[in-house]
C-alpha positions as a printed Julia matrix, in Angstrom:
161×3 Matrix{Float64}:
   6.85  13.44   32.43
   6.8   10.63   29.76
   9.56  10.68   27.5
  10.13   9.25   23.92
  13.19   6.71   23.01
  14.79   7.5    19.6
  14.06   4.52   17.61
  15.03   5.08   14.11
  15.17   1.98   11.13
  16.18   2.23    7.91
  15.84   0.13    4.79
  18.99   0.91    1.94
  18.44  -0.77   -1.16
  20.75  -1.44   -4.2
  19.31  -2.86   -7.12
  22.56  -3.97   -8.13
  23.68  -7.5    -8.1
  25.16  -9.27   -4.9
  28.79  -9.03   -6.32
  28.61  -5.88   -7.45
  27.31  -4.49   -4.13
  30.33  -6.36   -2.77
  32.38  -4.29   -4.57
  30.67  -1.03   -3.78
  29.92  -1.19   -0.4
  27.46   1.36    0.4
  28.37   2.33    4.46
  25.17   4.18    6.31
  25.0    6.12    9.22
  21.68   7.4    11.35
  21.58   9.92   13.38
  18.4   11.48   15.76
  19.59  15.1    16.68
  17.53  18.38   17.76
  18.46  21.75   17.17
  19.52  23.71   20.41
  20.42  27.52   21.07
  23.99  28.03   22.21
  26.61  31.28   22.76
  29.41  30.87   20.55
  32.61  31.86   21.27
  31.89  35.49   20.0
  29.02  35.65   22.2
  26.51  35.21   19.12
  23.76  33.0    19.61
  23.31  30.33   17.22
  21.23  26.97   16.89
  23.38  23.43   16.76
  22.4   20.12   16.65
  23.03  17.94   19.61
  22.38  13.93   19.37
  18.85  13.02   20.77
  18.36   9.75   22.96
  15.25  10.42   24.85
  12.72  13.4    24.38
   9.62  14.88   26.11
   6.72  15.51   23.56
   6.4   18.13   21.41
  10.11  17.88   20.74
  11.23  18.4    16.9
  13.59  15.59   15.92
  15.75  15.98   12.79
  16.3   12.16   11.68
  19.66  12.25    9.04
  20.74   9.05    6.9
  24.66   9.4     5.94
  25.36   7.37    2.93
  29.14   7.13    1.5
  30.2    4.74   -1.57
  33.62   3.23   -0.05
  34.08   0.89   -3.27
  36.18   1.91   -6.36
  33.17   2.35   -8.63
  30.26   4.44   -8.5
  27.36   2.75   -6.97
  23.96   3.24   -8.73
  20.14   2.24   -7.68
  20.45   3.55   -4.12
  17.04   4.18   -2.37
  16.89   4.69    1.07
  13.48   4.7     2.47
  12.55   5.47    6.52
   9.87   4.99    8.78
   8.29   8.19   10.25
   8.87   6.5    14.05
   6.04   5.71   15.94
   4.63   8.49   18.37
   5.96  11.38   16.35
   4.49  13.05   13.19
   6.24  14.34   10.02
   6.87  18.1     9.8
   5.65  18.97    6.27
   8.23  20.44    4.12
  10.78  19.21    6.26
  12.2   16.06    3.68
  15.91  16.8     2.43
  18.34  15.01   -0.04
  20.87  16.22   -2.19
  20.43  14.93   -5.61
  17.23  12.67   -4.6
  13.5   12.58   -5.46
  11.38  12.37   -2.41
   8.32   9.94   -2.13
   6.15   9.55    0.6
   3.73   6.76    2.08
   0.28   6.38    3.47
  -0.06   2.99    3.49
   2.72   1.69    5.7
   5.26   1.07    3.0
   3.28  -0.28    0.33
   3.45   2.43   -2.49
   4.88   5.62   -2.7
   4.16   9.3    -4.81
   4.75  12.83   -4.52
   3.09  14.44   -1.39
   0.95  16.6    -3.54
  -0.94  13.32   -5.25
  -1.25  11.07   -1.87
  -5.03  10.91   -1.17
  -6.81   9.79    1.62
 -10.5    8.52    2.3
 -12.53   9.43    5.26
 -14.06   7.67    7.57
 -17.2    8.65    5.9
 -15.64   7.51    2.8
 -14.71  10.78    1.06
 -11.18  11.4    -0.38
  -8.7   14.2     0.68
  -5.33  15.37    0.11
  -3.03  13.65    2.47
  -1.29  15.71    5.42
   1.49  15.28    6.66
   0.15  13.5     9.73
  -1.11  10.39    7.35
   2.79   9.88    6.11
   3.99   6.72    7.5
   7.44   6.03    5.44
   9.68   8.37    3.12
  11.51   7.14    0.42
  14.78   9.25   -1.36
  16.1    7.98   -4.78
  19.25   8.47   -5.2
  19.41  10.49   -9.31
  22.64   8.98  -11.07
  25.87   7.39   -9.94
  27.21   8.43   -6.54
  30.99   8.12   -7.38
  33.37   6.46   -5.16
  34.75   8.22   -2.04
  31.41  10.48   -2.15
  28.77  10.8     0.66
  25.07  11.99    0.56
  22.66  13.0     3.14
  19.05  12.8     3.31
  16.68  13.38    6.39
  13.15  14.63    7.96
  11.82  16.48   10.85
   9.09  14.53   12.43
   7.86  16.07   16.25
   7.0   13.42   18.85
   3.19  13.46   19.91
């Protein structure tokens, strides 16, 4: 059975100036988890997410980004933008962030929109809506200030082919 290493990069940018960054350190944390069924103490079955290292295909990944502003002023500009990992395809619908706007990328990285304008062309040179298949990178803007001592979240599901 051929399994799929977690590989998951991420790319945080501040707009803000060196010293100011400095000052508001912006700390990040990644996590690759899946959602498993387990008893609970009152014999109620209920689905919890357990850290992912390696995964046959056809497993659903949840890929989370923990951000937290540590400095003593709110931190402003933050964009965090992924990589839908290699073997695995984005689950449509699946894109979370508090507080964020969500963009989305068919051309590696290059430029981003909302999922209902991307457009694709066709090997016979026709244009169609993109599916989720064609996303290769997700970006989340961060709306406003996140104030110090504050954390967000933002994340996908992407299944591994």
């Amino acid at each position: 059975m051929r399994t799929f290493f977690i590989a998951f990069a991420i790319v945080i940018q501040l707009a803000a100036a060196s010293a100011y960054a400095q000052q508001n350190p912006i700390l990040v944390k990644n996590v690759a988890e899946t959602e498993v069924e387990v008893k609970n103490a009152q014999g109620v079955i209920e689905k919890v997410r357990m850290p992912l290292h390696k995964a046959p295909p056809g497993t659903e990944v949840i890929y989370t980004t923990t951000f937290a502003n540590n400095g003593g002023k709110p931190a402003n500009n933050i964009a965090i933008t992924n990589p839908v990992p290699a073997n695995t395809t984005y689950v449509g619908g699946s894109a979370f962030g508090d507080n964020t706007e969500i963009a989305f990328s068919i051309d590696g990285g290059k430029t981003y929109n909302v999922a209902d304008k991307l457009r694709v062309k066709t090997p016979e040179g026709r244009e169609r809506a993109a599916l989720p298949s064609d996303y290769t990178h997700i970006r989340w803007t961060y709306k406003g200030d996140l104030p110090p001592a504050k954390t967000g979240a933002a994340g996908f599901r992407a299944v591994i082919k």
